[in-house]
Phi, psi and omega in degrees: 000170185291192193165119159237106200226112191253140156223173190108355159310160187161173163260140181234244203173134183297114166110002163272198198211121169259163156233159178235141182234157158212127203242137191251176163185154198088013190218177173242106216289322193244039150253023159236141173279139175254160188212187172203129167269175159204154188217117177282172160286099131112002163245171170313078232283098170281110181289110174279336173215155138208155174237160175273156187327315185288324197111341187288006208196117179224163192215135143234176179247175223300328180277016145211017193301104169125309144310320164247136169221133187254148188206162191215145159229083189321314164313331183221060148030076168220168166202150182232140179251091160283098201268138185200144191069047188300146157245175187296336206277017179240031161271122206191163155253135193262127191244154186247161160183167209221125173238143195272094175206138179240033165250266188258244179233117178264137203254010194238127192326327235241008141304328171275131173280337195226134167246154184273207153286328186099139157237171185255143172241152189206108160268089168311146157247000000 
């Protein structure tokens, strides 16, 4: 069966820098584009990234644009978040999910077909 499993979550201190991996397996990894969600306490679980299947093609949205980088490694069905210049407000559990689309990137929950558990991240300020 898929299986997505994100680690690399912590606390860190406002203006530090975490990465997050997500390793997929059961699936054929580059006929999907990935993405990373986050979910605060008491909100809405919100797209921080995506990449396209290829790697050619990336989207973040506007509140880490500059900060973050999503990345993908087909060879070992990986894909990455390099979260840098954190703030308190990106304390969130952060979800890896995997969508069956080999065209660009799609921002909307309800595109991914598959999900990880989530891990957390905490920004101290």
């Amino acid at each position: 069966q898929v299986q997505l499993v994100e680690s690399g979550g912590g606390l860190v201190q406002a203006g530090g820098s975490l990465r997050l991996s997500c390793a997929a397996s059961g699936l054929t990894f580059s006929n999907y584009a990935m993405g990373w969600f986050r979910q605060a306490p008491g909100k809405e679980r919100d797209i921080v990234a995506a990449i396209s299947w290829s790697g050619g093609t990336t989207y973040y949205a506007d509140y880490v644009k500059g900060r973050f980088t999503i990345s993908r490694d087909n060879a070992k069905n990986m894909v990455y978040l390099q979260m840098n210049s954190l703030k308190s407000e990106d304390t969130a559990v952060y979800y890896c999910a995997a969508d069956r689309n080999r065209g660009g990137t799609r921002v909307r929950r309800a595109q991914y077909e598959y999900w990880g558990q989530g891990t957390q991240v905490t920004v101290s300020s």
